[in-house]
C-alpha positions as CSV (number, residue, x, y, z in Angstrom):
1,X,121.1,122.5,130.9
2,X,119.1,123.7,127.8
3,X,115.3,124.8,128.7
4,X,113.0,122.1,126.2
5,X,111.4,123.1,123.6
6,X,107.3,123.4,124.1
7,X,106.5,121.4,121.0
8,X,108.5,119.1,118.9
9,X,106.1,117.8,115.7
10,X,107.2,114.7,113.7
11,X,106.2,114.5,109.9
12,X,107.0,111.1,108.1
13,X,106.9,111.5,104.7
14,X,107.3,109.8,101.4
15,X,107.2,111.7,98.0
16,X,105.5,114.9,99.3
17,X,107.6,117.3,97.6
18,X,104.1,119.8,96.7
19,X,103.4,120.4,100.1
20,X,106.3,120.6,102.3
21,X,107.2,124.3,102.5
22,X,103.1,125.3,102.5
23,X,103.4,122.9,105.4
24,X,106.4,124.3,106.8
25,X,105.3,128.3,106.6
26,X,101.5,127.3,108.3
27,X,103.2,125.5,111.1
28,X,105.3,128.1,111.5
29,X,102.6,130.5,111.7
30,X,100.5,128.7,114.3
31,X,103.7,128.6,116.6
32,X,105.2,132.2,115.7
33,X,101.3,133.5,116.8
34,X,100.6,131.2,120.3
35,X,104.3,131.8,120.7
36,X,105.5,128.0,120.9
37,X,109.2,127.3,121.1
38,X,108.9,124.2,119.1
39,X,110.9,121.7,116.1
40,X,109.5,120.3,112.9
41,X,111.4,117.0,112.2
42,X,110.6,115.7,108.8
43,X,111.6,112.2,108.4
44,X,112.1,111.3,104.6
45,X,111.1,107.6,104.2
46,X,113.1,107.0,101.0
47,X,111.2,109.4,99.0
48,X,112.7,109.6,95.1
49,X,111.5,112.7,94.5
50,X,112.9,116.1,95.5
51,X,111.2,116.3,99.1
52,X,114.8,116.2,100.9
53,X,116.1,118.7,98.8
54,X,113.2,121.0,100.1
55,X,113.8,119.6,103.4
56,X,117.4,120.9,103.0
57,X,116.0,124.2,101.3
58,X,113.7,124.8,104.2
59,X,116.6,123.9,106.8
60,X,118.4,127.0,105.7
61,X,115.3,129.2,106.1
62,X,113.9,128.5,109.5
63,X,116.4,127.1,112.2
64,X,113.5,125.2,113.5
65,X,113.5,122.5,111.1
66,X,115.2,119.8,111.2
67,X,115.5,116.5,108.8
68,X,116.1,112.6,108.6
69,X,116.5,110.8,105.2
70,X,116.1,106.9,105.1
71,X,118.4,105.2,102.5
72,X,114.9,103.3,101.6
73,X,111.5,103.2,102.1
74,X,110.9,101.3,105.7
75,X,107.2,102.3,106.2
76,X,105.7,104.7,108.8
77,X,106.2,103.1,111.9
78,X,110.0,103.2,111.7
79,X,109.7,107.2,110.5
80,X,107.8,107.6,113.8
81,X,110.4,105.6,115.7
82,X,113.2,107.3,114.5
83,X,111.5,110.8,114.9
84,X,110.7,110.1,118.3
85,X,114.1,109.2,119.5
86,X,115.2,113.1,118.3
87,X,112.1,114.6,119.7
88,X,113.5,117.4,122.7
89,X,109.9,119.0,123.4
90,X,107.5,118.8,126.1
91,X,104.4,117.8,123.9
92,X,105.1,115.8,120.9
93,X,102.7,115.6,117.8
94,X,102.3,113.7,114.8
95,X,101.0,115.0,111.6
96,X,100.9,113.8,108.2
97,X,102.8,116.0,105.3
98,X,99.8,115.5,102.7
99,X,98.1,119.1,104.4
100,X,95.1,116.8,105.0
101,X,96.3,117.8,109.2
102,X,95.4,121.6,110.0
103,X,98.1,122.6,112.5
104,X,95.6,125.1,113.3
105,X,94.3,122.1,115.6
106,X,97.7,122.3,117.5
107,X,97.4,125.0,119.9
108,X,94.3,123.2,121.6
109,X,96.0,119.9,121.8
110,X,98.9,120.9,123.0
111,X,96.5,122.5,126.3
112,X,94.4,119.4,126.4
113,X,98.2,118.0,126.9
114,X,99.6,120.6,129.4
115,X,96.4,121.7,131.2
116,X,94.0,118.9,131.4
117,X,96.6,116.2,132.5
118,X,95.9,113.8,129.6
119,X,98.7,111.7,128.0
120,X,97.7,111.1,124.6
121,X,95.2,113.1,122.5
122,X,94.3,111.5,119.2
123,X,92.3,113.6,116.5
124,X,89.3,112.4,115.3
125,X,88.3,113.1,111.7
126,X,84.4,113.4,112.3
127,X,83.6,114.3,108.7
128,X,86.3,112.7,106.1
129,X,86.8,113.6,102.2
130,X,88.1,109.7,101.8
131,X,86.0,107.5,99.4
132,X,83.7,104.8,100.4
133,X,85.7,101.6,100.0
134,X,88.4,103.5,102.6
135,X,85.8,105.1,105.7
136,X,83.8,102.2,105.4
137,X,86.5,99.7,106.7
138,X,88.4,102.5,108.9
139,X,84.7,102.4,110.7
140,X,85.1,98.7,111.2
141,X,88.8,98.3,111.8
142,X,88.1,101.2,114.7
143,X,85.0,99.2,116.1
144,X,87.1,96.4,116.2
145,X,90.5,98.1,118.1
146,X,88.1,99.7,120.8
147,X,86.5,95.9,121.3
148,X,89.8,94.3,121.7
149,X,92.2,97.0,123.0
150,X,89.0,98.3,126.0
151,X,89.5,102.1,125.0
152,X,85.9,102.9,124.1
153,X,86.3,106.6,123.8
154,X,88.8,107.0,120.9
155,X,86.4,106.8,117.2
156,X,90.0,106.9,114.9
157,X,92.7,105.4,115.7
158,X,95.0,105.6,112.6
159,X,94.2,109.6,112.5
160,X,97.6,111.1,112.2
161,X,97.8,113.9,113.9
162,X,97.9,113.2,117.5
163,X,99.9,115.0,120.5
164,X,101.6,113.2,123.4
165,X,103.4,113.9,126.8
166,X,107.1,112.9,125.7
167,X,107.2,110.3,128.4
168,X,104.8,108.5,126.0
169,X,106.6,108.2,123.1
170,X,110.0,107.7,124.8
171,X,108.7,104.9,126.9
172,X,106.8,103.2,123.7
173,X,108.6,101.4,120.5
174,X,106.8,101.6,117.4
175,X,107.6,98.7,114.7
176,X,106.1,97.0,111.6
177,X,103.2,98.8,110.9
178,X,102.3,99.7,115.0
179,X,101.5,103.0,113.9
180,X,97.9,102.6,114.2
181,X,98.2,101.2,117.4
182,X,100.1,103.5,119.5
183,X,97.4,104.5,121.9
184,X,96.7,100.9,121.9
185,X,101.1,100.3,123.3
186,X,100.3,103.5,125.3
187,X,97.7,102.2,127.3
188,X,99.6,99.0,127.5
189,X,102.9,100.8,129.0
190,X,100.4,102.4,131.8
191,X,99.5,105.8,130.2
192,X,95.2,105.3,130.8
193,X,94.9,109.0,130.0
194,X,93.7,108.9,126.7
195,X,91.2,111.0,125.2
196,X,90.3,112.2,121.8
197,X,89.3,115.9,120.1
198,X,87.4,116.2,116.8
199,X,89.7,117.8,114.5
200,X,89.2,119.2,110.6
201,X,90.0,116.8,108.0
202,X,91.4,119.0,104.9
203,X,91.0,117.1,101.4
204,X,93.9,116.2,99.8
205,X,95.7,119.4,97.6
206,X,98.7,117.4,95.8
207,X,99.7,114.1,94.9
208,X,97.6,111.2,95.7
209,X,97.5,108.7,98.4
210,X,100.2,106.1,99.3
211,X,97.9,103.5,101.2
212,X,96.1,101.0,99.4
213,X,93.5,98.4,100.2
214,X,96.7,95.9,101.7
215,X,96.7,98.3,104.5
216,X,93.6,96.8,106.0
217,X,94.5,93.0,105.8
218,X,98.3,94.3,107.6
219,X,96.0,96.1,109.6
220,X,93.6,93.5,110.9
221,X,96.4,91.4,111.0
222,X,98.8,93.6,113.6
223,X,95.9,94.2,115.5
224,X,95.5,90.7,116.6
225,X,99.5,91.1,117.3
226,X,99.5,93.2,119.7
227,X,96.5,92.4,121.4
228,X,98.3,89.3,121.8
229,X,101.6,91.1,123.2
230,X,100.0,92.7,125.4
231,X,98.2,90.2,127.2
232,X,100.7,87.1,127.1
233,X,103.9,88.7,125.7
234,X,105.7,88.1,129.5
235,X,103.4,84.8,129.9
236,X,103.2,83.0,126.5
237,X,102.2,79.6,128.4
238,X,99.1,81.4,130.4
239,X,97.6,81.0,126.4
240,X,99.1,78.2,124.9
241,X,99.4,76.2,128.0
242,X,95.7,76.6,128.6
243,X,93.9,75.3,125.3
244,X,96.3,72.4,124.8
245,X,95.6,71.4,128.2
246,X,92.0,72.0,127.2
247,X,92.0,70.3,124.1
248,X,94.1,67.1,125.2
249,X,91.7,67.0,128.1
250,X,88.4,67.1,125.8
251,X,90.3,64.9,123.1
252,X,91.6,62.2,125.7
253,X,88.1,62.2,127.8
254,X,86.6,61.8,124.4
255,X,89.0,58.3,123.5
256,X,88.6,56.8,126.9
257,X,84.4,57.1,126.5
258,X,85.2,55.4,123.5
259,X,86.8,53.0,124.6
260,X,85.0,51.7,127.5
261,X,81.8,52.1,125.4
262,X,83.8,49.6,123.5
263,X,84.1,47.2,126.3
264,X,81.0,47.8,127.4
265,X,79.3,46.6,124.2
266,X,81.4,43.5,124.0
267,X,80.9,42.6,127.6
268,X,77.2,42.7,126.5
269,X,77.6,40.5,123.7
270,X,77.0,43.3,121.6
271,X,78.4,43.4,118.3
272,X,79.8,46.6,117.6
273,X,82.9,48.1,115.4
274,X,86.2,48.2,115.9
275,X,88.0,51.7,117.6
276,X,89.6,52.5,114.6
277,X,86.9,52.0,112.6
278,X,84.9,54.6,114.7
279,X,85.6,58.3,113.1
280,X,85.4,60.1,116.4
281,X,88.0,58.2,117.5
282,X,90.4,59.9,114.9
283,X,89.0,63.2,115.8
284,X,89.4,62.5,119.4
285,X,93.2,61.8,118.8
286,X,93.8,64.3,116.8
287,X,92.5,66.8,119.6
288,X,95.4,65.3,121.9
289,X,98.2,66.3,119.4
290,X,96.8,69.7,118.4
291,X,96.7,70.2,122.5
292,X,100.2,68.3,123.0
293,X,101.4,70.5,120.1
294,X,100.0,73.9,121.6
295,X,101.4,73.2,125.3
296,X,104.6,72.7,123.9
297,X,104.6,75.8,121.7
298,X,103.4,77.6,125.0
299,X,106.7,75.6,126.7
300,X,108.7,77.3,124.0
301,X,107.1,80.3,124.3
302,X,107.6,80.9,128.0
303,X,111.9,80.1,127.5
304,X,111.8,82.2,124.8
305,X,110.3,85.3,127.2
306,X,112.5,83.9,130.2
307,X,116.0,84.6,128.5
308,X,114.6,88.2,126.7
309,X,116.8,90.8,127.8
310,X,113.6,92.8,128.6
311,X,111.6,90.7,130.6
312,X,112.4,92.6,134.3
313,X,111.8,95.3,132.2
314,X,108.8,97.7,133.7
315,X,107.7,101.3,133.5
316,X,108.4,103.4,136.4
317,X,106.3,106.2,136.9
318,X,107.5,108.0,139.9
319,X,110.8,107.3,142.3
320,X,111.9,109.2,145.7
C-alpha cells in the first residue's frame, strides 16, 4: 500500500486566475525546502475566468497538483467538502487562493499537528488589512461563536488557513455555508484538541473580494444552526418538548386562575366581567397553542431523527 503523503492542502477558489501559479511556485517552495511530500488540490467553484485553464497549465508542470472544476458556483463549503473527500495526506490544510494566506505559516502548523498532539489548528489573523465595516463584525460574530460553541481560545474562526489531522475532516461534513464553523462540527464529532497560532495576514495583490456584507446575516444565521444540531439534532423533543410543556403549563395555570377568580367574584356578589372580555384570558390561551404547537413540532422532530439513516451513527476513536 502506497506510503501517504505528509501534507495535502485544499484551495477553493472562484475567479482567481492572477494569483494561482504565484501561489502554486510559493507553496511549492515551502515544501521542496522542509522537504514535505504533499498535494495542492484546487477546487474551481465555477469560476468564468481562465483559473482552470491555469489549473490545467500548472497540472502539467508540477505532478503535485491536482484539480476539481464545479459545473457552477456552489459556495465554499461544498469546495471544502469535495476537496476533503480527495485529500490522501496526513495533515490537511486549508488556504485561501487570494495570497492573503502565507504558506510560509505551513511548516509550523503542520508540527503543532504532528508533534504537539492537537487536532485542529486555526490561524489567527492578529493584525488584518480588511476595512472597518468587515473586522468590526468578524470581532462580534467570533465573540459570539466562542459564547455559544464553549471554545474560548480560538479569536477567528472564519480564518482560512487552518491545518487538521485527516481523521478530522474525513469524520466531519461541511454544507451550506459550515465553513466557518468547522472547529465548531469538530469539537462536536469529539476532536477537543483545538488550539490556534497567530499567523501573517498578507493584503490582498489581485482582484478584489468575493464576500459581501450578506455573509454576516448567513453567518449569524448558520451559527444558530448548528448550535442547534449539535445540542438537539438526535433529541429534537428534549427542546421543543420542553417550552411547549412550559408554555401550555404557564398559559393553562394562567386560564384556570382566571377562571376561579371568576367564580370567586360572583360567589361574592361581586360584579365583575365576563372571561372573554378579560385580555389575559386571550393571551393565556394563546400560550397553550403556541406550547401545543411546539410539543408537537418537537413530536415531529423526534420521528423525523428516529427513521434518519444516521441516527446509530457515532464516532469511534479507538477499537481492539
Amino acid at each position: 500500500m502506497k506510503d501517504a503523503l505528509d501534507i495535502s492542502i485544499v484551495i477553493p477558489l472562484f475567479n482567481e486566475e492572477e494569483s494561482l501559479k504565484e501561489l502554486s511556485d510559493w507553496i511549492g517552495k515551502v515544501m521542496h525546502d522542509n522537504k514535505f511530500t504533499y498535494e495542492v488540490i484546487f477546487v474551481d467553484d465555477g469560476s468564468d475566468d481562465s483559473s482552470w485553464e491555469v489549473i490545467e497549465q500548472l497540472k502539467t508542470q508540477n505532478s503535485n497538483i491536482k484539480g476539481i472544476k464545479f459545473r457552477r458556483n456552489y459556495g465554499k463549503s461544498a469546495g471544502l467538502n469535495v476537496g476533503f473527500a480527495a485529500t490522501t495526506g496526513n495533515v490537511v490544510f486549508t488556504m485561501d487562493a487570494d495570497l492573503q494566506d502565507s504558506p510560509d505559516e505551513l511548516p509550523d502548523m503542520y508540527r503543532m499537528i504532528k508533534e504537539e498532539g492537537w487536532d485542529l489548528v486555526s490561524g489567527w489573523k492578529k493584525k488584518r488589512y480588511d476595512p472597518l465595516m468587515k473586522t468590526i463584525p468578524t470581532k462580534f460574530f467570533n465573540a459570539a461563536t466562542r459564547r455559544m460553541s464553549g471554545i474560548k481560545n480560538l479569536h477567528d474562526f472564519n480564518c482560512g488557513l487552518k491545518a487538521y489531522r485527516s481523521e478530522v475532516i474525513k469524520t466531519v461534513e461541511v454544507y451550506g455555508e459550515m465553513h466557518r464553523y468547522i472547529p465548531v462540527i469538530a469539537k462536536w464529532a469529539g476532536f477537543s484538541k483545538i488550539t490556534e497560532k497567530v499567523v501573517i495576514h498578507q493584503e490582498r495583490k489581485y482582484g478584489e473580494t468575493k464576500f459581501g456584507l450578506e455573509r454576516f446575516v448567513n453567518g449569524f444565521l448558520d451559527l444558530l444552526s448548528i448550535t442547534f444540531i449539535s445540542k438537539f439534532g438526535k433529541r429534537p423533543m428534549h427542546l421543543f418538548g420542553s417550552l411547549g410543556s412550559i408554555m401550555f403549563l404557564i398559559g393553562f395555570l394562567s386560564a384556570a386562575y382566571i377562571g376561579i377568580m371568576k367564580i370567586y367574584h360572583l360567589s361574592q356578589d361581586v360584579k365583575t366581567i365576563l372571561v372573554t372580555d378579560n385580555p389575559y384570558f386571550y393571551i393565556a390561551l394563546t400560550s397553550m397553542v403556541l406550547g401545543s404547537l411546539l410539543f408537537v413540532a418537537g413530536f415531529l422532530g423526534e420521528l423525523i431523527s428516529r427513521s434518519s439513516v444516521n441516527r446509530n451513527q457515532y464516532n469511534i476513536e479507538k477499537e481492539i
